[in-house]
Structure formats: C-alpha cells, structure tokens
C-alpha positions as CSV (number, residue, x, y, z in Angstrom):
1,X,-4.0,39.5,-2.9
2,X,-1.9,36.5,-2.0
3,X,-3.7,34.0,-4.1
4,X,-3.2,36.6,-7.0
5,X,0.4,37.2,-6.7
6,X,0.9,32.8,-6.4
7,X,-1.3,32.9,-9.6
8,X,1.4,35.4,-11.7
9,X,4.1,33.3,-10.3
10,X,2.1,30.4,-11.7
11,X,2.0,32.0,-14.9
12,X,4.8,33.1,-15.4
13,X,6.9,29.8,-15.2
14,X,7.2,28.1,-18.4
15,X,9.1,24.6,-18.1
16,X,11.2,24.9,-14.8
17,X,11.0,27.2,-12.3
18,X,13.7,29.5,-12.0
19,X,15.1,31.0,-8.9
20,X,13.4,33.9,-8.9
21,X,9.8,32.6,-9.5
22,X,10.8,30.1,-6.6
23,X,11.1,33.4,-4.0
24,X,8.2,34.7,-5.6
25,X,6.2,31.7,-4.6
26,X,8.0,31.6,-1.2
27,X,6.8,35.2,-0.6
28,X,3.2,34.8,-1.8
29,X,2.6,31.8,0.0
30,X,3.9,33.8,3.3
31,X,1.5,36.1,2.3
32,X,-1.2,33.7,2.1
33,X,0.0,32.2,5.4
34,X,-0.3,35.5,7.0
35,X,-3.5,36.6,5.9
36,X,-5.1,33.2,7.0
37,X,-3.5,33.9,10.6
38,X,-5.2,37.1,10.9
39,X,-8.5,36.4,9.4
40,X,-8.0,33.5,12.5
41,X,-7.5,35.8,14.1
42,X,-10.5,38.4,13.8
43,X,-12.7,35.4,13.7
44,X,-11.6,34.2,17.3
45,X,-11.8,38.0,18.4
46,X,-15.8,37.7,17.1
47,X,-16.8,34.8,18.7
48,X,-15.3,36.0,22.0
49,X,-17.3,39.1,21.7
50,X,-20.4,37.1,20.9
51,X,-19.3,34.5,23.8
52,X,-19.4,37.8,26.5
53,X,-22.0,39.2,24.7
54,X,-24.2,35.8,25.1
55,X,-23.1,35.2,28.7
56,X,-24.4,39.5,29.3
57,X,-27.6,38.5,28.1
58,X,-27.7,35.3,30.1
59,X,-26.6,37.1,33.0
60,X,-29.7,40.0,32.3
61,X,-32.6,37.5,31.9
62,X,-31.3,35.9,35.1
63,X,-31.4,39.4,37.1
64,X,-34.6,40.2,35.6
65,X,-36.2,36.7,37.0
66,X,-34.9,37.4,39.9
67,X,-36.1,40.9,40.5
68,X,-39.3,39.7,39.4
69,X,-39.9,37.0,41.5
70,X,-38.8,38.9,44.6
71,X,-41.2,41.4,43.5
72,X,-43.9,38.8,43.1
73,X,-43.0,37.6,47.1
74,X,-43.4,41.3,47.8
75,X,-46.7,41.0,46.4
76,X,-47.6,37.3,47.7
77,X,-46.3,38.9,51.8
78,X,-48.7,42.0,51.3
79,X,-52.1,40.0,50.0
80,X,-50.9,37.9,52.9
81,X,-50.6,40.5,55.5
82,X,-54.1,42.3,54.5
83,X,-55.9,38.6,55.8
C-alpha cells in the first residue's frame, strides 16, 4: 500500500517536486515506516510463540524421561525383590 502510494508520488512529479508531492512522499514513507514496525512486530510475536512453544516441548520429553526411567527403577526394585 505504502510502496504504491511513494510510486504515484513518484510519478507524478515531473521536473521539481512541488510542495505537495513532497507531503505526499513524507506521508507514504510514514506509511512504509509503519507498516515495517508492525510486520516487526508480528514477527517477534512468532518467534516468541515458537520460543515457548519449543521450551513446552523440551520441557515434555524431559517429564516423559523422567517418568520413564522412574518407572523402569520400579521395575528394576521389583525383579530385584522377587530374588
């Protein structure tokens, strides 16, 4: 949208830019500004979701190990016991 409203600036201008083609290009480069900030923005958001959802997934392998080595001990202590 930005990029398209710089362009019709662009186009417009014939040998010097007038004043008003100079706010035009003021405003669409805002524009452009501003939409780079928020697509920043939703990209940091992602890759903070993916970060937690990584570390979840870290965190549930490492519970499952752990339940399943206790239950291998629980195992080992019985075999043990019937000797």
């Amino acid at each position: 949208m930005a990029s398209t409203c710089y362009q019709k600036c662009m186009d417009s201008r014939e040998t010097s830019i007038s004043s008003s083609e100079k706010k035009c290009i003021k405003n669409c480069l805002k524009a452009m500004q501003f939409s780079h900030y928020k697509m920043f923005e939703i990209l940091q958001k992602k890759n903070e979701e993916f970060e937690q959802e990584q570390e979840n997934q870290e965190k549930e392998k490492q519970q499952k190990q752990n339940e399943d080595k206790l239950q291998q001990e629980k195992e080992y202590k019985k075999e043990w016991l019937k000797i």
